[in-house]
C-alpha positions in Angstrom: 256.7 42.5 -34.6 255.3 39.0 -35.1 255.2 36.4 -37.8 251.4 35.5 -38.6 249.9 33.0 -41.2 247.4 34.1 -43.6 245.3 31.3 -45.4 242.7 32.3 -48.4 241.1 29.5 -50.3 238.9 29.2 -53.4 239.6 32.6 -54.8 237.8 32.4 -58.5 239.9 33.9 -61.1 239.2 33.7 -65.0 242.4 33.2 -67.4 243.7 31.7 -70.7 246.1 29.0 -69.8 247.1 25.6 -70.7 248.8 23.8 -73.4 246.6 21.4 -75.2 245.0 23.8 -78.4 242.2 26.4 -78.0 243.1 26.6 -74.1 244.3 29.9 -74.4 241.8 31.7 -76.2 238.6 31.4 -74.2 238.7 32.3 -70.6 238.7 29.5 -68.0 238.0 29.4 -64.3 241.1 28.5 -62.0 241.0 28.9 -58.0 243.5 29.9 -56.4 244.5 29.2 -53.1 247.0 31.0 -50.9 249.0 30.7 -47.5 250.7 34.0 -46.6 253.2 34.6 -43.4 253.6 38.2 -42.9 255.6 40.3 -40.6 252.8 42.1 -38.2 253.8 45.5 -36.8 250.8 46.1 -34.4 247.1 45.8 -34.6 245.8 47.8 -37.7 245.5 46.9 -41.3 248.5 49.5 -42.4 250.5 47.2 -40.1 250.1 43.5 -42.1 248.5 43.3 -45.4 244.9 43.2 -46.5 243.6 40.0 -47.7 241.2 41.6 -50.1 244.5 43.2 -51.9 245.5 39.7 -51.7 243.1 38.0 -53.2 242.6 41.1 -55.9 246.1 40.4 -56.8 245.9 36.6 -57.6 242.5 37.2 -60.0 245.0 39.8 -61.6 247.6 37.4 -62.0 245.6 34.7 -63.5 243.6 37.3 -65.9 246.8 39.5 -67.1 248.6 36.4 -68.2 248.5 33.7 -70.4 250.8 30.3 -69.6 251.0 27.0 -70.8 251.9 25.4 -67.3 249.5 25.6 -64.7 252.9 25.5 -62.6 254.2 28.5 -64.2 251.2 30.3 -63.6 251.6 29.5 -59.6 254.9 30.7 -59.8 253.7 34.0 -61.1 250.9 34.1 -58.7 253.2 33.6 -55.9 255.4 36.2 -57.2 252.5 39.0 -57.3 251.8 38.2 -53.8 255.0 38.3 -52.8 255.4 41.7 -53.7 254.3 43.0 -50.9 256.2 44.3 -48.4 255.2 42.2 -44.8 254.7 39.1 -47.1 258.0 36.8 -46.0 256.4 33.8 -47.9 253.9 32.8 -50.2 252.5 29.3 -51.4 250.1 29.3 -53.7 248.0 26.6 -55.3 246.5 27.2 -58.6 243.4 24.7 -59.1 242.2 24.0 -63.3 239.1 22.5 -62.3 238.0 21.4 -66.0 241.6 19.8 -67.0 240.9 17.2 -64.0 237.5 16.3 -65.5 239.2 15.6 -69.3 241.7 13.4 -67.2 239.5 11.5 -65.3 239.9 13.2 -61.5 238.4 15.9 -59.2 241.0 18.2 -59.4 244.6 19.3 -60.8 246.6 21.7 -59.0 250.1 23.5 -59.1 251.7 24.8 -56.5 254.6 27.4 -56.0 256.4 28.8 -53.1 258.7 31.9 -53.1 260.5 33.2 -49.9 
């Protein structure tokens, strides 16, 4: 078995989070990025963990919740991620592209790690 490094970045997601008021009733974009090191037990997809299933499970994260940190919401993207079972850890960073614009910068991002 080996230890291999899974990077996805830019996966669109639509959710209702953030603090300041109205943020959580319409849906916002959010990408989401993630880096993934799974435990490999040969050379076949039941073996690691599909990044589709990955990527799946951060839009569902982002849509089936509603937060007002974008840090908390990293941490529970991380946490769906890490649910499965060759995942040994998983950093996420969860981009709000339209906060950065209201603050005055290109982006704003969280980021969580759970191993």
């Amino acid at each position: 078995m080996n230890t291999s490094r899974i990077v996805l970045t830019g996966i669109r997601a639509e959710g209702r989070h953030g603090a300041s008021p109205g943020e959580q009733l319409e849906t916002q974009e959010f990408l989401v990025d993630l880096d993934v090191l799974v435990d490999v037990a040969g050379d076949s997809l039941d073996a690691t963990v599909d990044y589709r299933v990955l990527a799946d499970t951060a839009r569902q994260a982002v849509a089936g919740t509603s937060f007002e940190l974008l840090e908390t919401l990293a941490d529970a993207v991380a946490r769906a991620v890490y649910q499965f079972s060759p995942v040994t850890r998983a950093t996420v960073i969860v981009h709000k592209p339209r906060a950065a614009q209201s603050a005055g910068a290109e982006d704003v991002w969280a980021e969580a790690t759970i191993a």
